[in-house]
C-alpha positions as a printed NumPy array, in Angstrom:
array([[-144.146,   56.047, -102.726],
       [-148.088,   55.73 , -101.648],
       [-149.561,   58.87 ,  -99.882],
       [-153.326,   58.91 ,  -99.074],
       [-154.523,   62.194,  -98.533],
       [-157.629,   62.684,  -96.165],
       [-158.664,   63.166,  -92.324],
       [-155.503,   61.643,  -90.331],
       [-157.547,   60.098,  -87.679],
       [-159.76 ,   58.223,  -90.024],
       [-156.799,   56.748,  -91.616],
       [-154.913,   56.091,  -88.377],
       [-157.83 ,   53.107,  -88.065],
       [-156.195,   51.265,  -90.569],
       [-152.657,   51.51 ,  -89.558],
       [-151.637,   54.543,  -91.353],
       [-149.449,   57.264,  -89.878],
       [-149.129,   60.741,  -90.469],
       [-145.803,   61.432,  -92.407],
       [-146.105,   64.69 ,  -94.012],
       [-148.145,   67.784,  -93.487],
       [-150.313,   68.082,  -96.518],
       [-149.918,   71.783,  -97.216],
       [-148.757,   74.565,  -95.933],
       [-148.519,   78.193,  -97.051],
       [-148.861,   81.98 ,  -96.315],
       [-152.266,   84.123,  -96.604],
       [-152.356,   87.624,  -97.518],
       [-155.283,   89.891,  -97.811],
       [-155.403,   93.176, -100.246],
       [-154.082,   95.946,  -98.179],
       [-150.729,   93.56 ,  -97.952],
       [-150.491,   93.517, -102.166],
       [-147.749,   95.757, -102.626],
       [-148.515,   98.587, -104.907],
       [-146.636,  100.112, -108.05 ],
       [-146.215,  103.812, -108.17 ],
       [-148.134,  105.824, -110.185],
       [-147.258,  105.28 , -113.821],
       [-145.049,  102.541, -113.488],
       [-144.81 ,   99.701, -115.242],
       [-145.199,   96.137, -114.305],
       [-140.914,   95.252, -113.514],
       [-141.743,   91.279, -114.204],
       [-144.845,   91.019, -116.602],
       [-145.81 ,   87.178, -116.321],
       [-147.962,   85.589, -119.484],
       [-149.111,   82.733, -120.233],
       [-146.742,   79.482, -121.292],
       [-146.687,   78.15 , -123.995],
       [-145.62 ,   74.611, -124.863],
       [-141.591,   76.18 , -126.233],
       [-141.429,   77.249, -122.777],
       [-141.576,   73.904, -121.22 ],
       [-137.689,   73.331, -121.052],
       [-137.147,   76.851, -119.353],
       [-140.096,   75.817, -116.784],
       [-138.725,   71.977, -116.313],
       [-135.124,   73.245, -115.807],
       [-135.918,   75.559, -113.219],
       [-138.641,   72.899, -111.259],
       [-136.067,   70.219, -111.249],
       [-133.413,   73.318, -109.606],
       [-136.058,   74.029, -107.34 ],
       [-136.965,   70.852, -106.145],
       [-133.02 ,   69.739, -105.275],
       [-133.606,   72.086, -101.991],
       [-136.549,   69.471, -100.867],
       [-135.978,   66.293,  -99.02 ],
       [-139.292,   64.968, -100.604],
       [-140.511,   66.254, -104.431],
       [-142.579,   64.59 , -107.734],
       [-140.728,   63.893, -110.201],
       [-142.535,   65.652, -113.56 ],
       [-141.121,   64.924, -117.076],
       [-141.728,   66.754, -120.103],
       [-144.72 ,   64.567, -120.726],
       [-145.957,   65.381, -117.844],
       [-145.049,   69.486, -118.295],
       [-146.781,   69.218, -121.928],
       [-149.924,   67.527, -120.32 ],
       [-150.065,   70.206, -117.587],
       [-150.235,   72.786, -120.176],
       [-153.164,   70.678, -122.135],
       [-155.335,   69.974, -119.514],
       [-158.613,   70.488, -120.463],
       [-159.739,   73.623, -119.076],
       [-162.945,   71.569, -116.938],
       [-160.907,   70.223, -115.244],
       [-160.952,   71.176, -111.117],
       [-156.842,   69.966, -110.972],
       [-155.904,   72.1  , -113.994],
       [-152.89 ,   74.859, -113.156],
       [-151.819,   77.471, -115.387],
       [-148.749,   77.923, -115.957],
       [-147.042,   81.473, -116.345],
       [-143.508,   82.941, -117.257],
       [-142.043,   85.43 , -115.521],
       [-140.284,   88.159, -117.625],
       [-137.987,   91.042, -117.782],
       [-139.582,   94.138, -119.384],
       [-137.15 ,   93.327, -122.344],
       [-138.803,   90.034, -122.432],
       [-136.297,   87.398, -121.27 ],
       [-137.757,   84.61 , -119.043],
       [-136.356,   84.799, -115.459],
       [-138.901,   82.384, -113.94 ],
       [-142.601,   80.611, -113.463],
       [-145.509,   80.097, -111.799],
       [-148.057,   77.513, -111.342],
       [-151.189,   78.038, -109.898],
       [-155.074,   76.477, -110.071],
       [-157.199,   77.717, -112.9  ],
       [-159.867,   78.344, -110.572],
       [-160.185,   79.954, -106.994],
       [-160.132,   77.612, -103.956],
       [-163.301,   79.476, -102.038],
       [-162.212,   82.755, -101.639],
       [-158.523,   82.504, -102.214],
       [-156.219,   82.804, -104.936],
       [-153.293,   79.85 , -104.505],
       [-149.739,   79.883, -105.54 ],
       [-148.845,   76.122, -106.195],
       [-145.047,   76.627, -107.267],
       [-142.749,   79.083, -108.315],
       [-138.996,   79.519, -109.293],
       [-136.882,   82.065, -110.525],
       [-133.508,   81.771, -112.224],
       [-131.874,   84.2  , -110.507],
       [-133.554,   84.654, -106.785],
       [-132.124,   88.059, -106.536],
       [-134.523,   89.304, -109.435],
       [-135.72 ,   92.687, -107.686],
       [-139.097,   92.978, -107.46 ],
       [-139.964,   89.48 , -108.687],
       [-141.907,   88.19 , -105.689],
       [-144.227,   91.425, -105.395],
       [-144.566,   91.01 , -109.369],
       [-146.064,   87.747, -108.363],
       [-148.394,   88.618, -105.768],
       [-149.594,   91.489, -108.083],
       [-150.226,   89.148, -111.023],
       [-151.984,   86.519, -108.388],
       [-154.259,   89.366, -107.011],
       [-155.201,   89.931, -110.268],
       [-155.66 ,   86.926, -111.711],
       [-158.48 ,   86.233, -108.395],
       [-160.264,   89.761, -109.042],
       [-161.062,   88.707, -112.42 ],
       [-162.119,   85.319, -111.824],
       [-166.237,   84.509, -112.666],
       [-168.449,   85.669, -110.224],
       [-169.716,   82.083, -109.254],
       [-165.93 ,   81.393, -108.602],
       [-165.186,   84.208, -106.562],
       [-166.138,   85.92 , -103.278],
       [-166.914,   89.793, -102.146],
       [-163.384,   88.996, -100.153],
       [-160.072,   88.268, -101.478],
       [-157.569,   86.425,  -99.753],
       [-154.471,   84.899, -101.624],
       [-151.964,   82.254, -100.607],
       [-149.034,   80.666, -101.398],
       [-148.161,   77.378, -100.48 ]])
């Protein structure tokens, strides 16, 4: 499959329809980050992967991705070069797991190394059981903060995050 990316009209000059939206996604701004009580610990810490977490992370993608009618395909070569990318570069992702407090992975999340203007994105994320309680605001938590302590020349005076 061939998909150019770009302004739809230019393309359309040359013959070429749009087929898919590009993107898509939800904004939220900080009074919608939901807050833990005071004294309370984090219910789904999320670190850093690391490359032994690769099968847990490819298992639950491919899961994921059976729910859409259109998906890439990404092997472990393709997981372990994720994970390498050199940190310069603009298309990097982290990649986090998503823990009980007892530390047993329940799910990821991928999202760019760097903010896109003022926002925080969400690229993909997957959890092994989706009735972990609490795991979503655990995310949006861990997003928010990940974007508040991005550089300076990165970030803005304000937030927004989005998922997509």
């Amino acid at each position: 499959m061939q998909a150019i990316t770009g302004i739809p009209w230019y393309y359309r000059q040359f013959g070429y329809e749009m087929a898919l939206d590009l993107s898509g996604g939800r904004v939220g701004y900080a009074p919608q980050v939901p807050k833990l009580k005071e004294g309370e610990p984090e219910p789904y810490p999320i670190r850093p992967a690391t490359e032994a977490d690769l099968p847990f992370i490819a298992q639950l993608y491919d899961e994921s991705v059976k729910r859409s009618r259109v998906s890439c395909v990404l092997d472990m070569a393709l997981w372990r070069y994720e994970l390498r990318m050199s940190p310069t570069n603009v298309q990097r992702q982290e990649l986090g797991v998503i823990e009980t407090r007892a530390g047993e992975p329940v799910g990821f999340v991928a999202y760019p190394a760097m903010l896109w203007g003022a926002m925080q994105s969400l690229t993909c994320t997957s959890e092994a059981r989706r009735a972990v309680a609490g795991g979503d605001p655990a995310v949006i938590r861990f997003l928010w903060a990940v974007a508040g302590s991005a550089p300076p020349e990165t970030a803005r005076n304000s937030r927004r995050l989005a998922s997509g």
